[in-house]
C-alpha positions as CSV (number, residue, x, y, z in Angstrom):
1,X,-67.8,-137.0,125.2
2,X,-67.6,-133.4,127.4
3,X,-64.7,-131.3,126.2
4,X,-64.3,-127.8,125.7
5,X,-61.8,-126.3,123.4
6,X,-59.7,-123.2,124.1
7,X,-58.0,-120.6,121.3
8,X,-59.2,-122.2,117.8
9,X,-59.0,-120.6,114.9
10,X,-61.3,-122.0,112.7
11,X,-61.2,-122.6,109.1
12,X,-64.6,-123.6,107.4
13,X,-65.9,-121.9,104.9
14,X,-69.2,-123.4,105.7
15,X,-68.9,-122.4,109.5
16,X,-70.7,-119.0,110.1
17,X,-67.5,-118.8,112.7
18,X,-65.0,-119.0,110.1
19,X,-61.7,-117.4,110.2
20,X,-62.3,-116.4,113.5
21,X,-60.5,-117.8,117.2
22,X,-63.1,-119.2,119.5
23,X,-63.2,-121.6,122.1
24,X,-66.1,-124.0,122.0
25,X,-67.9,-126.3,124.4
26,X,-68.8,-130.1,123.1
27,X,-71.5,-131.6,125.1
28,X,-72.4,-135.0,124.2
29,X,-70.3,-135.0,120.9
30,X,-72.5,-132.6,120.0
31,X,-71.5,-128.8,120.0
32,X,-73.1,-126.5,122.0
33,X,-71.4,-123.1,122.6
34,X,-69.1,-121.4,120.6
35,X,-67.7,-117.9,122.2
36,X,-64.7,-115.8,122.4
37,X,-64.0,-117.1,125.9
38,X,-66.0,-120.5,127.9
39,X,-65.6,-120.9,130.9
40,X,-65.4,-124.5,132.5
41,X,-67.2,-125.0,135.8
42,X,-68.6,-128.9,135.3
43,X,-64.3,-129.0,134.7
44,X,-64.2,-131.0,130.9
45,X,-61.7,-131.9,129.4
46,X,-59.9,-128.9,127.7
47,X,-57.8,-128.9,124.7
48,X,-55.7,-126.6,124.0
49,X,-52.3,-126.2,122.0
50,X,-49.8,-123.8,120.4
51,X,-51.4,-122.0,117.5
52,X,-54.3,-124.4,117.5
53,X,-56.3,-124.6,113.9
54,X,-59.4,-126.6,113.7
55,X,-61.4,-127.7,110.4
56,X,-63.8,-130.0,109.5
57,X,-62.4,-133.6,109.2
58,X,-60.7,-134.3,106.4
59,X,-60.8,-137.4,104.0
60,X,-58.6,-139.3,101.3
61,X,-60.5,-141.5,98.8
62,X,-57.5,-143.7,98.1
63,X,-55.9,-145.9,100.9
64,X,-54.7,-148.9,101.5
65,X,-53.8,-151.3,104.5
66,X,-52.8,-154.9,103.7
67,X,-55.4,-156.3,106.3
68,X,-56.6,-159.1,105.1
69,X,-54.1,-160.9,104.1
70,X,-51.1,-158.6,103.8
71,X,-50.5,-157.4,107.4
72,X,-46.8,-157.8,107.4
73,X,-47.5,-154.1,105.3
74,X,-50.2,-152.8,107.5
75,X,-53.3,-153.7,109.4
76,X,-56.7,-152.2,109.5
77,X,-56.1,-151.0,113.3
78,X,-52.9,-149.4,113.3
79,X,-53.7,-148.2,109.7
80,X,-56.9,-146.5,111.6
81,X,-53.9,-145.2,113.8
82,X,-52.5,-143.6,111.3
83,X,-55.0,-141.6,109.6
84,X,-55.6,-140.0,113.0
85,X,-52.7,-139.4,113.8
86,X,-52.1,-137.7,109.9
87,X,-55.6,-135.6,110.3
88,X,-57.8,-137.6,108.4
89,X,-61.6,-138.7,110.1
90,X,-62.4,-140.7,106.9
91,X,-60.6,-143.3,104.7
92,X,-61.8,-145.2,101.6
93,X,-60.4,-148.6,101.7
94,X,-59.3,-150.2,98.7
95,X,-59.7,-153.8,98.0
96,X,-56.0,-154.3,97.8
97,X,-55.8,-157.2,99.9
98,X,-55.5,-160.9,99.9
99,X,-58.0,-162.3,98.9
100,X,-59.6,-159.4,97.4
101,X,-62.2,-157.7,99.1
102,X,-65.2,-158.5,96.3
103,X,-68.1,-159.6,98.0
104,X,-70.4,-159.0,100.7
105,X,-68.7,-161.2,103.8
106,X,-65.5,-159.2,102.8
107,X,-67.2,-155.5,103.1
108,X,-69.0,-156.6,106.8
109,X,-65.5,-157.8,108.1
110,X,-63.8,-155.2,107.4
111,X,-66.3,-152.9,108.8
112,X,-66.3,-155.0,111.7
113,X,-62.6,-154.8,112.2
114,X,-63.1,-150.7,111.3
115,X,-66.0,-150.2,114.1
116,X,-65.9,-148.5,117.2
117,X,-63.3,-145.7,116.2
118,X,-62.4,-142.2,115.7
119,X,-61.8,-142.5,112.0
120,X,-64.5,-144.0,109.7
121,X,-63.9,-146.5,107.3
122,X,-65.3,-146.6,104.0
123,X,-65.0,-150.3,101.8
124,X,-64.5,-150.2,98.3
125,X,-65.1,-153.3,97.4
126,X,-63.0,-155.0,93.7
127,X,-65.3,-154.2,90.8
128,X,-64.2,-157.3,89.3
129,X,-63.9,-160.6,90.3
130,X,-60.8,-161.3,92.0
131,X,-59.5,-157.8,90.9
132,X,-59.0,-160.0,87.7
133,X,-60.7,-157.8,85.1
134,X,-62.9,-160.7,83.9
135,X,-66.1,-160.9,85.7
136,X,-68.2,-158.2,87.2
137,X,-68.0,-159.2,91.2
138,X,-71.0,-158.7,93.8
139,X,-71.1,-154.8,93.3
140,X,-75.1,-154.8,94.7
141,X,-74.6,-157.3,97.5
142,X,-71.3,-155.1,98.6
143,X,-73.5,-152.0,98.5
144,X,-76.0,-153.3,100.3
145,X,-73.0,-154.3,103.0
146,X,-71.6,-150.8,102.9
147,X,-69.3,-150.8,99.6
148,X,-69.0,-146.8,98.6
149,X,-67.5,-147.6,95.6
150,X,-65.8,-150.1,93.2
151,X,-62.4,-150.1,92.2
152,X,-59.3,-152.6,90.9
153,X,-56.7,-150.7,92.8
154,X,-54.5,-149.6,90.5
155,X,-55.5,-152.7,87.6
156,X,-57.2,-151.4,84.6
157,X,-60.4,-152.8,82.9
158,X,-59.4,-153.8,80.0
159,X,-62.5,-154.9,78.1
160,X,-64.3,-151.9,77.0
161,X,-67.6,-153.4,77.0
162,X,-67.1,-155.1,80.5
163,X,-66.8,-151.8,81.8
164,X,-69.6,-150.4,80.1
165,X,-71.5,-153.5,81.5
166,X,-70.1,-152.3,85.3
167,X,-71.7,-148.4,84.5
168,X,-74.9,-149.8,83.5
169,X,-75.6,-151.8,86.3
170,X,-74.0,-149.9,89.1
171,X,-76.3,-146.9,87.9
172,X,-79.4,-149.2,88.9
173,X,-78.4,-148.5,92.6
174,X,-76.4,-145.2,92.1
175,X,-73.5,-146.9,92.5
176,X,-69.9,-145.6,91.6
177,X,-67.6,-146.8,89.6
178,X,-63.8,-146.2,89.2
179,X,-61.5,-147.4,86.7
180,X,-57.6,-146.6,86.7
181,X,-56.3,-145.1,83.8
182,X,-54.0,-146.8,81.7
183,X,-54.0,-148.8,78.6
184,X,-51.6,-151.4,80.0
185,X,-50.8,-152.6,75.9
186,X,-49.6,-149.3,75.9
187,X,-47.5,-149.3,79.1
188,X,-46.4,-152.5,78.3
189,X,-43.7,-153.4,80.8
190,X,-42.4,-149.9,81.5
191,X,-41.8,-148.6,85.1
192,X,-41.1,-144.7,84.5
193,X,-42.5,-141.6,82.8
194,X,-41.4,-142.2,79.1
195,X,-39.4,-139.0,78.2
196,X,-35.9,-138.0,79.0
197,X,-35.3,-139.3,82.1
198,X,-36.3,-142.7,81.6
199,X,-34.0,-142.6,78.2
200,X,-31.0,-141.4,80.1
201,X,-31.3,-144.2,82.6
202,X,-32.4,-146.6,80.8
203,X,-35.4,-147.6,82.3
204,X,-38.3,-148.7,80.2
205,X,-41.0,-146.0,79.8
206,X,-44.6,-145.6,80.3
207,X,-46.0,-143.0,77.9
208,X,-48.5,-140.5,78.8
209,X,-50.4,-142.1,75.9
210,X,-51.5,-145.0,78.1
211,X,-53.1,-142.9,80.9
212,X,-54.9,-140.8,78.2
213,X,-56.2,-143.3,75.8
214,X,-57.9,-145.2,78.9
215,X,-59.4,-141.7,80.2
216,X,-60.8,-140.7,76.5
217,X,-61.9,-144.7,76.3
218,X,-64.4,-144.7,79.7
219,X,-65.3,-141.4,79.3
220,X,-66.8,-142.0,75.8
221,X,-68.0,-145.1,77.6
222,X,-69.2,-143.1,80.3
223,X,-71.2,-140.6,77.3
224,X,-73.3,-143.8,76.1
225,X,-74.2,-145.6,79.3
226,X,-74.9,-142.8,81.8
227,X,-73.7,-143.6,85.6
228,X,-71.4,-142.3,88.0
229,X,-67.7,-142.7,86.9
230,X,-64.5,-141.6,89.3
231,X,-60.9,-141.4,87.6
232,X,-58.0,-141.9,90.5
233,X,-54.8,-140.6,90.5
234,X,-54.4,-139.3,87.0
235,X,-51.2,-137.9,86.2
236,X,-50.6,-136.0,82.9
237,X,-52.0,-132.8,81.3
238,X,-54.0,-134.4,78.4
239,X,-55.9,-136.0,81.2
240,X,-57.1,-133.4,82.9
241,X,-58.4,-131.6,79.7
242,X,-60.1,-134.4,78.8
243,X,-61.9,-134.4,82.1
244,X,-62.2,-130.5,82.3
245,X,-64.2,-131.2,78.6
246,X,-66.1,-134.0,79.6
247,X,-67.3,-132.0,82.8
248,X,-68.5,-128.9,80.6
249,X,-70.7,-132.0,78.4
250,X,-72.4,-132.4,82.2
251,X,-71.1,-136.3,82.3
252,X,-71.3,-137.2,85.4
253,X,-67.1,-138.2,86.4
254,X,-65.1,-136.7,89.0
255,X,-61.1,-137.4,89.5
256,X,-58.4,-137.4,91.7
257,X,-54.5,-136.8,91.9
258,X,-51.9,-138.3,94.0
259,X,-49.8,-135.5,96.1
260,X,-46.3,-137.1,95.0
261,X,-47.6,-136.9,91.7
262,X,-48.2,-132.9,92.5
263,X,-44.5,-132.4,94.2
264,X,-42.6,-134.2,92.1
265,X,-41.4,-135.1,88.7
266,X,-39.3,-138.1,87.3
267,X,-35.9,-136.1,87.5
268,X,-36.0,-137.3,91.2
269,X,-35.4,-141.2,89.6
270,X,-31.8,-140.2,88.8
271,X,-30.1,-142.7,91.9
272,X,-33.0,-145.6,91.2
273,X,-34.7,-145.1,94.8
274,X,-37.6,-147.6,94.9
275,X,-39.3,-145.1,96.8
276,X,-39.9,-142.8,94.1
277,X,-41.7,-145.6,92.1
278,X,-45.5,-145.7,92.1
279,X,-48.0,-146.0,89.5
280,X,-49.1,-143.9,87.4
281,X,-45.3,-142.6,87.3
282,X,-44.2,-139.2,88.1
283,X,-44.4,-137.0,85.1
284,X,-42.5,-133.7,84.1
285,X,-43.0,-130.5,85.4
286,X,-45.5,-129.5,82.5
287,X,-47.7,-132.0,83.9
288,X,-47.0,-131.0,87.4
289,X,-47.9,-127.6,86.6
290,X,-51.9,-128.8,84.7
291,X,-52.2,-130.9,87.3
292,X,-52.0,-128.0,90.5
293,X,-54.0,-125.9,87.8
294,X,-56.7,-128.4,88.0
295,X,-56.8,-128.6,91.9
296,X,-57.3,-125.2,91.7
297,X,-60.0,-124.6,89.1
298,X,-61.8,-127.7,89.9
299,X,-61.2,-129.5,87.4
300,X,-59.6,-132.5,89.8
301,X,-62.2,-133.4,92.7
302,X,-59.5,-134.5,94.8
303,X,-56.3,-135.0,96.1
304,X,-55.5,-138.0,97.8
305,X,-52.6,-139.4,99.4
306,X,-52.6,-142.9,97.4
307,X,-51.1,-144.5,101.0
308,X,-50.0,-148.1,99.7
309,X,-47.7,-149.4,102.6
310,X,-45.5,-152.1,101.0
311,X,-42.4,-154.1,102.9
312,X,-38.8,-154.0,102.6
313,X,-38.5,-157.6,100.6
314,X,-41.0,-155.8,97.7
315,X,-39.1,-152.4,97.6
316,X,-35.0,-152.9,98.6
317,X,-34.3,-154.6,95.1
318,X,-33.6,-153.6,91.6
319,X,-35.8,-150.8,90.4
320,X,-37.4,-152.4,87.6
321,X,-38.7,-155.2,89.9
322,X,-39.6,-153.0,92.8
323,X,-43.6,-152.8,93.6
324,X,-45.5,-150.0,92.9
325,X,-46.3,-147.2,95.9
326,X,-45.4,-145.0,98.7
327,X,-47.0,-144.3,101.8
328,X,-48.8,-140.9,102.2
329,X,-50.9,-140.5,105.0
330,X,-48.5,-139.0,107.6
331,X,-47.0,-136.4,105.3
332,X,-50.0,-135.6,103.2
333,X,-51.1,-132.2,104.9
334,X,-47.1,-131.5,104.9
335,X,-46.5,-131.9,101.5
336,X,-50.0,-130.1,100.8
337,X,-48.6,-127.1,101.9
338,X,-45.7,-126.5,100.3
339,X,-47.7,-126.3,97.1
340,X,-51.2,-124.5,98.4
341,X,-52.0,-122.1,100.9
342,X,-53.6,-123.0,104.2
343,X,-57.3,-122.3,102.9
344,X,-57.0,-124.2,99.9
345,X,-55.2,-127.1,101.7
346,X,-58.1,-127.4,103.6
347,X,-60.4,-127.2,101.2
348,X,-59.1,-129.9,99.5
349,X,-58.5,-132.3,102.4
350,X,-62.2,-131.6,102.7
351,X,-63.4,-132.6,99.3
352,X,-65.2,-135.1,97.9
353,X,-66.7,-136.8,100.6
354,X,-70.1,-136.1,99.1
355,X,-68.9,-138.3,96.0
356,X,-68.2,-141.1,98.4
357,X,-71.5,-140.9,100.1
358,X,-71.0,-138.6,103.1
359,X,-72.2,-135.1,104.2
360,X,-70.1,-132.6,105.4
361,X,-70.4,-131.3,109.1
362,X,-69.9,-127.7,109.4
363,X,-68.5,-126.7,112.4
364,X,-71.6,-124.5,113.7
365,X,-73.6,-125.1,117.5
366,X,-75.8,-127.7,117.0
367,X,-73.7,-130.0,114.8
368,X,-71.7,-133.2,115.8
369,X,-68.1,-132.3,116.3
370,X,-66.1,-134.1,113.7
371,X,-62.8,-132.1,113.4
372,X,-59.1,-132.2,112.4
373,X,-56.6,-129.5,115.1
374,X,-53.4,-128.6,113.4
375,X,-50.8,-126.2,113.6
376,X,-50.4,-124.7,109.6
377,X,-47.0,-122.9,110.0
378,X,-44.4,-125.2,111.7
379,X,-41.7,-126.5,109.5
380,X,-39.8,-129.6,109.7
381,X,-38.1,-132.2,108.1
382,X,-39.9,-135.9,107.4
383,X,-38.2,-138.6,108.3
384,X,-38.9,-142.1,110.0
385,X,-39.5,-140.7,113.3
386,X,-42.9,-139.4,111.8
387,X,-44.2,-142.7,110.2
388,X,-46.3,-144.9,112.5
389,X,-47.2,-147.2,109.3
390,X,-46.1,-150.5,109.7
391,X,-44.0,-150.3,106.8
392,X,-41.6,-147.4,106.3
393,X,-41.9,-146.7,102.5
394,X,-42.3,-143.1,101.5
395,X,-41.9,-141.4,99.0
396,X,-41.2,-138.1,101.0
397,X,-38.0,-139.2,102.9
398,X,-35.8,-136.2,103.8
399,X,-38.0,-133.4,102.6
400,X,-39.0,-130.1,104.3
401,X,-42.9,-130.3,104.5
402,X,-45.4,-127.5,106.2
403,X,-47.8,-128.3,109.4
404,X,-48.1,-129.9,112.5
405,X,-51.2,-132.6,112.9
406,X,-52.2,-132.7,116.5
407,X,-55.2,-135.3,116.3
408,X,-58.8,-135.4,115.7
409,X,-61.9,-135.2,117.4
410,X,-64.8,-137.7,115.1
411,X,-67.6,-140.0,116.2
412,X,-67.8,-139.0,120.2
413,X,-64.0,-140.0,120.3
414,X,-61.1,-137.5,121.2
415,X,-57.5,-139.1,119.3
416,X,-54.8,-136.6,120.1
417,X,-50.9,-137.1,119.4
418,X,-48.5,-137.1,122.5
């Protein structure tokens, strides 16, 4: 791959070029000049558009994409698609599929159905069983296929002592471990934040107790047996003390958030959209407010966008039968925006891929290009015409987000939108 990239302002704080507008000359896939002006004789490729940002690539721990099993919601390709289309050079799969990705012929398809492409793919493969909470499944042999992590998307352990069992053995190979947070004896069969909302509706509530009792449960857990523990998409204020005090003990846990759950709160339920359910639920504005306090300090390791594609027959239907999720891929750096500035967007669509087993790649001359172009200050308003999943569920119908994706450059491949 020979391209050369005009007018770039380039935001990496671990780029000795950045905050400054250069154009620079790819070779290879590899960079090789970076300077106020190139010019082109061997006549490459250029790239340019209107106020053309570039950062390293960016990455969302939490995705899914039906494929196997549930490709009437999405499949691996067009998911692939998708991310770079949205900005994002790295996924983490989730073993959200049928039949559950949990052992180690499940982790070499999919990378086999992931390979050759702009965006990488990272498994996580069930860490039970099934997804069924009962039996630890093949976490070694999926390592040693290429499983980054273990995870029953969005099914918590139950059985303290099985995941105790799961953090002592995964910390034999440095594995890492994540467990969704919720008590679900708690939660019982509620489908919305417990608190006003839910009570003025009358829609069965899931207290914040349920997300915080699991969190305090593995992290003591977490205390005893040593290993590497990652909390996704927590959603309430107790939580992310709990993880601020468990990271000032040293434990070794980091954490995530879901953007709707940072945009929102459950006074959007008040028509019964399907849209706006996913799990954990949205939560009030006091939570809303910890939780972007935590991006900032730290305290959360990352924001994802949770993408959980789901069809029309599981969402168009009562609310309290509806499936859990929204799409997020597509309007993720939009939404980002509207809550951060353009530095710390970045920097959090840049986060945590060392958690997940990846080093970052600076852009500096020398380094393999692997980049995200984008256009921070456009304004529009998301509707279907920007969703390329296969299904169309999203949470962030009608809103006015911040930022134009134009494509990605990652592993010697250019993927630019039209």
């Amino acid at each position: 791959m020979n391209i050369l990239i005009k007018s770039a302002t380039i935001i990496d704080t671990k780029s000795e070029f950045h905050n400054t507008t250069q154009d620079i000359l790819v070779e290879n896939g590899v960079i090789t000049q970076v300077a106020n002006s190139i010019k082109n004789p061997k006549k490459y490729q250029e790239i340019t558009f209107e106020n053309l940002h570039i950062s390293q690539g960016w990455f969302d721990s939490s995705v899914c994409f039906g494929e196997p099993g549930f490709e009437e919601r999405d499949t691996i390709a067009n998911g692939l698609k998708t991310a770079a289309a949205s900005g994002f050079t790295t996924v983490a799969m989730n073993a959200h599929t049928n039949p559950v990705i949990d052992c180690n012929a499940d982790i070499t398809f999919v990378n086999s159905k992931a390979s050759n492409n702009a965006v990488t793919l990272l498994p996580v493969g069930a860490l039970t069983e099934g997804s069924k909470g009962d039996h630890l499944a093949e976490l070694y042999d999926m390592n040693t296929a290429g499983a980054v992590a273990f995870y029953d998307y969005k099914k918590p352990i139950g059985n303290p002592n099985l995941m105790k069992i799961a953090l002592q053995y995964a910390s034999n190979f440095g594995g890492l471990v994540c467990s969704f947070p919720q008590e679900n004896k708690i939660a019982g069969n509620g489908v919305a934040n417990e608190h006003i909302t839910s009570t003025r509706l009358g829609l069965k509530g899931i207290p914040a107790l349920a997300e915080e009792m699991q969190v305090a449960r593995d992290l003591f857990l977490l205390e005893y047996t040593g290993g590497k523990l990652h909390i996704p998409t927590i959603s309430t204020a107790k939580s992310v003390e709990l993880i601020r005090e468990a990271k000032m003990k040293k434990l070794d846990v980091t954490c995530s958030v879901a953007i709707h759950n940072l945009y929102f709160t459950d006074a959007v339920l008040t028509d019964f959209n399907t849209h706006y359910k996913v799990l954990p639920p949205l939560r009030i504005q006091t939570d809303v407010d910890a939780l972007i306090e935590g991006v900032k300090d730290g305290t959360i390791d990352m924001v994802t966008s949770d993408h959980n594609p789901m069809d029309i027959e599981h969402k168009k239907i009562e609310f309290d039968y509806a499936a859990y999720g929204s799409i997020g891929l597509e309007s993720a750096f939009g939404a980002l925006q509207t809550i951060f500035t353009t530095k710390k967007t970045i920097d959090i669509l840049t986060k945590g891929k060392t958690r997940f087993g990846l080093e970052s790649t600076p852009i500096n001359i020398g380094n393999k290009l692997n980049i995200t172009l984008f256009n921070p200050d456009t304004k529009y308003t998301f509707s279907a015409k920007h969703i390329i999943s296969k299904s169309k569920n999203t949470i962030f119908e009608h809103e006015t987000l911040k930022g134009t994706v134009y494509g990605i450059i990652a592993n010697n491949k250019v993927s630019l939108n039209s």
